[in-house]
C-alpha positions as CSV (number, residue, x, y, z in Angstrom):
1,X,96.2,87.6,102.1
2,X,94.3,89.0,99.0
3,X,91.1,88.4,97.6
4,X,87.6,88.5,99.1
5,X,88.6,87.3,102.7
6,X,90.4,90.2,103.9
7,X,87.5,92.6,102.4
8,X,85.4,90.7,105.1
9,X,86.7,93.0,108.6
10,X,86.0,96.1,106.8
11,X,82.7,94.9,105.6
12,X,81.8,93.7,109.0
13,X,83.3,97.2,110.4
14,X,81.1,98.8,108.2
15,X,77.9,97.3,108.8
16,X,78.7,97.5,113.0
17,X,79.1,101.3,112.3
18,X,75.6,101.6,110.4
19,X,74.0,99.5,113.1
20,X,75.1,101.7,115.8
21,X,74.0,104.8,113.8
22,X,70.5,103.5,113.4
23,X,69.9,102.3,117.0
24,X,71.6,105.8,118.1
25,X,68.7,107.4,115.6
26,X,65.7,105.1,116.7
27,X,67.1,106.6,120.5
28,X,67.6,110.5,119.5
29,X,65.8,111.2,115.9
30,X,68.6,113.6,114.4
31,X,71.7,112.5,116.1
32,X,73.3,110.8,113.1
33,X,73.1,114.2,111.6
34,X,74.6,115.6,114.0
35,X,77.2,113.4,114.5
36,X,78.6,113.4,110.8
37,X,78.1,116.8,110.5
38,X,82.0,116.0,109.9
39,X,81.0,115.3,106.3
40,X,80.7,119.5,105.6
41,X,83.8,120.5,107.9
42,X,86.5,121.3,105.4
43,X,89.4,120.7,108.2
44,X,87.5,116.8,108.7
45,X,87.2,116.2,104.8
46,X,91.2,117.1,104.3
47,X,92.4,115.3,106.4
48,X,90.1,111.9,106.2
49,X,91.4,112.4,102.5
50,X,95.1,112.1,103.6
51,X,94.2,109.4,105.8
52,X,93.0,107.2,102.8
53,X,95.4,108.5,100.4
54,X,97.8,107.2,103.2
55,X,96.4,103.9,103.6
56,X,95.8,103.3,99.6
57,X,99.4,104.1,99.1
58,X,101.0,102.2,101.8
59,X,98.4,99.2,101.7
60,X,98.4,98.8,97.7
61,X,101.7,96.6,97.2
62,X,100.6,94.4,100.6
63,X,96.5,93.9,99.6
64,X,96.0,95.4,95.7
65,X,92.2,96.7,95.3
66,X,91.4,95.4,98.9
67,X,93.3,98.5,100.1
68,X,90.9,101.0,98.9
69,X,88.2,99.5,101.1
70,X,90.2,100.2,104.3
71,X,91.4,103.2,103.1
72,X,87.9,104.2,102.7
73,X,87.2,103.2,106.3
74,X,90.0,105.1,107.9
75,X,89.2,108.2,105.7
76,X,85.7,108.4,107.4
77,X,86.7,107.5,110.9
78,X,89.7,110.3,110.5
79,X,87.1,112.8,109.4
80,X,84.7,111.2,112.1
81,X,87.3,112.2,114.6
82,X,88.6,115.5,113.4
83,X,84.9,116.7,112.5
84,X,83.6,115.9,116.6
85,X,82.9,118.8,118.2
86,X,85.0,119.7,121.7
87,X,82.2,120.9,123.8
88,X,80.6,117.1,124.5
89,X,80.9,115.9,128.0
């Protein structure tokens, strides 16, 4: 499945993870900072790059353009995940 259909999950993805951001800001003003402090973490950036470069590669013959959007996606939940701190309860 190609074309704008299957761009829909990842736009919907997209948009759930923003919404959660903002209510988690209205909540606690400076906790989205804090939470993608991922985004200057050299070990979170490297590998949220070899994530996407993953899924690009792998997803390019199956979806064509479509696959940079997920790879996107996955690259910034990777470095989401890598970038958390260990201390949190």
């Amino acid at each position: 499945m190609t074309g704008a259909g299957s761009l829909l999950p990842v736009v919907v993805l997209a948009a759930a993870l923003m919404i959660r951001a903002a209510i988690g800001e209205l909540r606690r003003p400076g906790s989205v900072r804090r939470q993608w402090a991922c985004a200057t973490s050299g070990p979170a950036v490297a590998s949220g790059v070899v994530a996407a470069v993953a899924v690009a590669a792998t997803g390019w013959s199956q979806a064509g353009a479509v696959a940079l959007a997920w790879a996107v996606l996955a690259g910034a939940l990777v470095a989401f995940l890598v970038g958390r701190p260990t201390d949190r309860p």
